[in-house]
C-alpha positions in Angstrom: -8.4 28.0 5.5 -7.7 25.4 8.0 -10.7 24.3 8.0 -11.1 23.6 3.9 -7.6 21.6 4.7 -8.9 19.6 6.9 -12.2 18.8 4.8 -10.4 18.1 2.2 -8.3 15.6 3.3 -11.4 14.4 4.8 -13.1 13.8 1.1 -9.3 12.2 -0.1 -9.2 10.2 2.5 -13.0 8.7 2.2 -12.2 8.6 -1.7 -9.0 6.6 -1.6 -11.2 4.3 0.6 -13.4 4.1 -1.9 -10.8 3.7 -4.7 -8.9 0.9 -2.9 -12.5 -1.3 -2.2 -13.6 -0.8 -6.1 -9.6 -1.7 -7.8 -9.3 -4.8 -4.7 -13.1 -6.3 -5.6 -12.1 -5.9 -9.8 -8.6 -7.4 -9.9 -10.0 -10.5 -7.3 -13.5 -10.9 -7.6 -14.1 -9.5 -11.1 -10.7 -10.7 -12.9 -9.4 -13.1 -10.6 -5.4 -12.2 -10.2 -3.5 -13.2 -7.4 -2.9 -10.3 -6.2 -4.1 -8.3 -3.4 -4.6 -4.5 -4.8 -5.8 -3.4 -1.6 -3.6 -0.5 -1.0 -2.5 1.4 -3.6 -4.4 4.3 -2.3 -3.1 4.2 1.2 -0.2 4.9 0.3 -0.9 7.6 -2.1 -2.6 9.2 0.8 0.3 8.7 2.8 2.7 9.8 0.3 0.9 13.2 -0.7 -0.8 14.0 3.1 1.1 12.3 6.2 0.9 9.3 8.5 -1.9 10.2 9.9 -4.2 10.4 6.8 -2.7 7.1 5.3 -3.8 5.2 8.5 -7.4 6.5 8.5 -7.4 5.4 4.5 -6.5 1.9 5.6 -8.4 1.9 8.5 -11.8 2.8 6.0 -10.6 0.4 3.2 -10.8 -2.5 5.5 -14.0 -1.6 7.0 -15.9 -1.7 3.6 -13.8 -4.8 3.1 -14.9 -6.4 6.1 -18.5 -5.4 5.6 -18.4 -6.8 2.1 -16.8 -10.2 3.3 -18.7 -10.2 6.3 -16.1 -11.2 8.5 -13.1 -9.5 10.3 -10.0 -9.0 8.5 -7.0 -9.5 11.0 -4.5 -8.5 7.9 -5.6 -4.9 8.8 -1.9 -4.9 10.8 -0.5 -5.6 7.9 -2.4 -2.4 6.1 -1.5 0.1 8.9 2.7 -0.9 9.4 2.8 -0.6 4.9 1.6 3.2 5.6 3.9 3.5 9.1 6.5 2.1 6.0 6.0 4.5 3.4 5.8 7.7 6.7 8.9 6.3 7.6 11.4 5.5 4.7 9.9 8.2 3.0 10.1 11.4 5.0 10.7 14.3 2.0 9.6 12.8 -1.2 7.0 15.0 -1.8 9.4 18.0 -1.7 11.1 16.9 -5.0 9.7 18.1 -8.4 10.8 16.6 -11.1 9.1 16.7 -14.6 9.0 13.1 -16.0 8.4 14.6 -19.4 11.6 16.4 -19.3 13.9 13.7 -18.7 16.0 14.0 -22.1 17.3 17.7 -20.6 17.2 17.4 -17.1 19.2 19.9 -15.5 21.8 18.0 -13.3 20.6 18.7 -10.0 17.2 17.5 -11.3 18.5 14.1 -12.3 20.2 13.7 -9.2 16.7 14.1 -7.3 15.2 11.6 -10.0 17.7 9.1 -9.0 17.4 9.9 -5.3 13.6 9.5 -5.7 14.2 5.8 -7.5 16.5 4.8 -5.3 14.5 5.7 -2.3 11.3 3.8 -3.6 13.4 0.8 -4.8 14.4 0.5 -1.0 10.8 1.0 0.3 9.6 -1.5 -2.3 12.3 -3.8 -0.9 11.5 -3.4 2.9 7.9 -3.5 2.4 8.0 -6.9 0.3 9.8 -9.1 3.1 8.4 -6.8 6.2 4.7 -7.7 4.8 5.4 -11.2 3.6 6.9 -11.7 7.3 3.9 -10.5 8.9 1.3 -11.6 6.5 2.5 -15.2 7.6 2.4 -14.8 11.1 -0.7 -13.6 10.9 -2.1 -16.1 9.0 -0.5 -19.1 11.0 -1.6 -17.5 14.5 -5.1 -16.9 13.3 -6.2 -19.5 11.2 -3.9 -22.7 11.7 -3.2 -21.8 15.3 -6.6 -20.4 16.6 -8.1 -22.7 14.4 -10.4 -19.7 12.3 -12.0 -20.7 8.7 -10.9 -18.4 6.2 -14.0 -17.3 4.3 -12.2 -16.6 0.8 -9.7 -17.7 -1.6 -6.5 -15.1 -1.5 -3.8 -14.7 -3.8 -1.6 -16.7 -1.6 -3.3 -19.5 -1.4 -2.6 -20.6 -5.3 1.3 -20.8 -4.4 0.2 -22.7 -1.1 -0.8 -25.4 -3.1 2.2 -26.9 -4.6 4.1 -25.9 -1.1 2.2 -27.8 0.5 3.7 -31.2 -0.9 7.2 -30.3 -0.2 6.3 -30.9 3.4 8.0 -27.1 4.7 6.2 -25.9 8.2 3.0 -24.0 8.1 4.5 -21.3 9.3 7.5 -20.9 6.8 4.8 -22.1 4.0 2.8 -18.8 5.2 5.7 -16.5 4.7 6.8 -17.8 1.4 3.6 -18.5 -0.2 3.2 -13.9 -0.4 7.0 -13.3 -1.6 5.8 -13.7 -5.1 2.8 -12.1 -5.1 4.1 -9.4 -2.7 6.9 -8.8 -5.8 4.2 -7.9 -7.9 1.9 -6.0 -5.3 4.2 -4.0 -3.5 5.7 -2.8 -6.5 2.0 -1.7 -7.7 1.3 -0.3 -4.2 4.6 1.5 -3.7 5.6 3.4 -7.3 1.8 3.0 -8.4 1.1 4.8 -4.9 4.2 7.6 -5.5 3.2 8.8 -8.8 -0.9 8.9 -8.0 0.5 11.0 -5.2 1.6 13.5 -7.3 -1.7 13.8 -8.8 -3.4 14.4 -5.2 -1.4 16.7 -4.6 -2.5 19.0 -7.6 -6.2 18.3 -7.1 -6.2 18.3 -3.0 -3.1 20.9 -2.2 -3.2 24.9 -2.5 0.2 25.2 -4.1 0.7 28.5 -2.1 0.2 27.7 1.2 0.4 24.1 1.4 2.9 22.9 3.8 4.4 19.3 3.7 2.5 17.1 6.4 6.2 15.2 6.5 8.7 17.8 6.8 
């Protein structure tokens, strides 16, 4: 039995992998938003499985990303402390059922968890939109103004860079606030897009007698 757990995660973790390279290379190569859409499925993974299987999601999403670009992606960091985000801030969602479809006659107990669960991801969504902007900037100052690297691609930050650029702010600063709009819209994609595809792992991936909560 362990063993099927463990290949199972296995398959969800190479699938969200998967998932995240195919909705990332749509919504900016195919499309064109300025968004990233990179990882929605990481933190499915790590809402429905654990830490560890979030991290090994990101981890395989930017190596098909980086093998598609041909070039190494330092924003990885940026992949890895979302899931350490979701692990943290998020210990003991999973153990709260609540049927969306019954929300006119939810019992009171049940609305209370509803609430919690909102309230919880609003916060997440909240930390994860300044940590990532934060971080996402430094990165990008240190690696390619800094070190001097050519960035291969057009990102979703760079079309808010543009008119920043003219009101003579730092680089660094420029960086940071250049992602806090598109962050508003990704994060909140990533985060309550990420819960509620959770939920749907779990019923596919999870044996709903003996699974145990990888958080908990």
């Amino acid at each position: 039995m362990r063993y099927k757990k463990i290949l199972k995660l296995i398959i969800l973790c190479v699938l969200a992998a998967g998932l995240n390279y195919f909705l990332n290379t749509f919504s900016v190569y195919l499309i064109k938003i300025p968004l990233f859409l990179d990882t929605v499925f990481n933190a499915a993974v790590c809402f429905a499985a654990g830490l560890i299987p979030g991290l090994i999601t990101a981890l395989l999403s930017y190596t098909t990303m980086c093998i598609r670009n041909g070039n190494f992606d330092p924003f990885i960091l940026c992949a890895v402390t979302e899931v350490i985000l979701v692990w943290r801030f998020i210990p003991s969602l999973q153990s709260r059922s609540v049927n969306l479809k019954d929300t006119g006659n939810l019992p009171e107990t049940a609305v209370t968890s509803f609430v919690s669960i909102f309230a919880r991801l609003m916060l997440l969504y909240i930390v994860c939109c300044i940590s990532i902007s934060i971080l996402g900037g430094f990165i990008d100052f240190f690696y390619y103004s800094l070190m001097s690297n050519s960035k291969p691609y057009f990102s979703a930050e760079d079309t808010f860079k543009i008119g920043l650029l003219r009101s003579g702010i730092p680089v660094l600063t420029m960086n940071i606030l250049s992602r806090i709009p598109v962050n508003l819209v990704d994060r909140f994609i990533v985060i309550f897009g990420g819960y509620f595809v959770s939920r749907l792992v779990r019923k596919f991936f999870a044996d709903e007698k003996n699974y145990t909560i990888p958080n908990e």
